[in-house]
C-alpha positions in Angstrom: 0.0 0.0 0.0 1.5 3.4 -1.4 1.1 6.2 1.1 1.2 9.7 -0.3 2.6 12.9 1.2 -0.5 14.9 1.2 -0.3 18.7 2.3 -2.2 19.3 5.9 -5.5 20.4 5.6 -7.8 20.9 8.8 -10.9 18.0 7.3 -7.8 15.8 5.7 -8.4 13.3 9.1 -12.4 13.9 8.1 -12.1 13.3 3.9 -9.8 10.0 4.6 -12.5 8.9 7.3 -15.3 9.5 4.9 -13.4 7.8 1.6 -12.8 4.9 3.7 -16.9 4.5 4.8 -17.8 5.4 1.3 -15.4 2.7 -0.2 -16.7 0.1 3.0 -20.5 0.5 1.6 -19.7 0.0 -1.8 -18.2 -3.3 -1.4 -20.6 -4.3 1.5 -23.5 -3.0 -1.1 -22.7 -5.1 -3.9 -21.0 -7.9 -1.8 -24.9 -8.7 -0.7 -26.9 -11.1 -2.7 -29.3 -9.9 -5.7 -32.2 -9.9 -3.3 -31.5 -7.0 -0.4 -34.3 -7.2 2.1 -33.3 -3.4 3.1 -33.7 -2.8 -0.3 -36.1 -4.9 -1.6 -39.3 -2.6 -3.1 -41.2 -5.7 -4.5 -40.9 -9.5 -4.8 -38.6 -10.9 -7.9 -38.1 -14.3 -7.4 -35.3 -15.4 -8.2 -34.4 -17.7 -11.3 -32.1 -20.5 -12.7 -32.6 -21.3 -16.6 -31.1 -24.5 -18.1 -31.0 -26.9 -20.8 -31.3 -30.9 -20.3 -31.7 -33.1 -23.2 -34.8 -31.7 -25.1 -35.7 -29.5 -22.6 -35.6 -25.6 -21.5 -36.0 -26.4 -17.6 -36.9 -23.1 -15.2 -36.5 -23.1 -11.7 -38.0 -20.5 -9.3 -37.5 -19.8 -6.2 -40.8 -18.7 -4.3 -40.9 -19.4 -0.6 -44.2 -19.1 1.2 -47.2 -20.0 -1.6 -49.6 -22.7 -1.9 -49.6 -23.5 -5.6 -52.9 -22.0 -6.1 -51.7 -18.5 -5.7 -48.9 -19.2 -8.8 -50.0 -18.8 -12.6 -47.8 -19.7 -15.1 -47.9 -19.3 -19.1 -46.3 -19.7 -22.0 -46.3 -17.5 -25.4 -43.8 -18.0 -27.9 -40.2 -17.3 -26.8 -41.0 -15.9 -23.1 -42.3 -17.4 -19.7 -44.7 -15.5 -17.3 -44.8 -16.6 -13.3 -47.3 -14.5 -11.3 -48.7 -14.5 -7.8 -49.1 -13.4 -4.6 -47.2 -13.8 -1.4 -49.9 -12.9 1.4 -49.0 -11.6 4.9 -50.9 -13.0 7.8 -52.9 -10.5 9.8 -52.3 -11.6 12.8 -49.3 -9.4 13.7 -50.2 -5.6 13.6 -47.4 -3.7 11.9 -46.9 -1.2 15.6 -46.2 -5.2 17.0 -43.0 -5.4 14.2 -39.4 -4.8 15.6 -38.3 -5.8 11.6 -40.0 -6.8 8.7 -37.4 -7.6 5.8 -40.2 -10.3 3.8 -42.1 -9.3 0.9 -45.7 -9.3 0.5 -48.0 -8.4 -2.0 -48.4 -9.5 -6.1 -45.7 -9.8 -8.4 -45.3 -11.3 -12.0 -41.9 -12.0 -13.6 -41.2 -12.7 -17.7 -38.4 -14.0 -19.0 -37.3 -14.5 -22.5 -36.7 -18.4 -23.6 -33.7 -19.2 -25.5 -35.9 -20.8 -28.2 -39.4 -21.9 -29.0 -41.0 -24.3 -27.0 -43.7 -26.6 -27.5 -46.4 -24.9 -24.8 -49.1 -27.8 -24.9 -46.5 -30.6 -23.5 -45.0 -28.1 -20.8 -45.5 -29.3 -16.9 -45.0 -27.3 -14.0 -44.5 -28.4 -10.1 -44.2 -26.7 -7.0 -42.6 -28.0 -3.9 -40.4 -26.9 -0.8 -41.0 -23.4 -2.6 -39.3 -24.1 -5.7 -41.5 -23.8 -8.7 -40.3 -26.5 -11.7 -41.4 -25.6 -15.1 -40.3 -28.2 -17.7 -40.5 -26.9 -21.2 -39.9 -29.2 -24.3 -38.0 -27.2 -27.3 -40.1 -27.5 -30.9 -39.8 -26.3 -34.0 -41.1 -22.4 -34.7 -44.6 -22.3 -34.3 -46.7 -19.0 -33.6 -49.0 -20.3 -30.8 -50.5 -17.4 -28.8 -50.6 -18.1 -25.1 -51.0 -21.0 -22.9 -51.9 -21.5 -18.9 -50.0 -24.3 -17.6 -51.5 -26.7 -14.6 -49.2 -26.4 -11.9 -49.5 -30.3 -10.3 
């Protein structure tokens, strides 16, 4: 580490002090994972996209849903997951010491890497992680399709 001859100033103790904060939340900011719950404004959950065999398989994580509150379709090349995380009103926020979860709807698209065959995708939903299993197809305009979550 270089150390500089810098002339005295009366706030040089005070500028170094608040360079070396400054510098401490940048790298604790982006040092975080994606989702900040100090940050968080509405729910995203989170995604993993991946190919097996013939197959565009998408993984979601959503914590905290029954499988009737998801919906999930298909158009073309993207893939739409919507619901609704509800909070219990049993707790009255004045009650709350912290409150980092999301509540409320959300809806997430993503764009597909290629066409997929909508009418032979499957979907499943346990431990919070929402399976979506989309076979790859030759181009095909199909328009939008609701898929049963089992």
């Amino acid at each position: 580490m270089r150390h500089w001859l810098r002339p005295w100033t009366p706030l040089a103790k005070e500028l170094e002090e608040l360079e070396k904060d400054i510098k401490r939340t940048f790298e604790e900011f982006f040092g975080r994972r994606r989702r900040m719950p100090a940050m968080a404004e509405e729910f995203v959950p989170l995604i993993d996209m991946y190919e097996k065999g013939n197959d565009i398989i998408v993984e979601a994580e959503i914590p905290g849903l029954e499988k009737e509150d998801l919906s999930v379709t298909v158009s073309e090349n993207s893939l739409t997951i919507k619901g609704e995380i509800k909070k219990e009103k049993e707790v009255k926020e004045k009650d709350y010491y912290l409150c980092e979860r999301s509540y409320g709807s959300f809806s997430r698209t993503i764009e597909l890497p290629t066409e997929v065959d909508s009418e032979k995708a499957k979907a499943s939903y346990k431990n919070g992680i929402l399976k979506i299993t989309l076979p790859k197809k030759q181009p095909e305009k199909k328009l939008e399709t609701e898929i049963k979550i089992e």
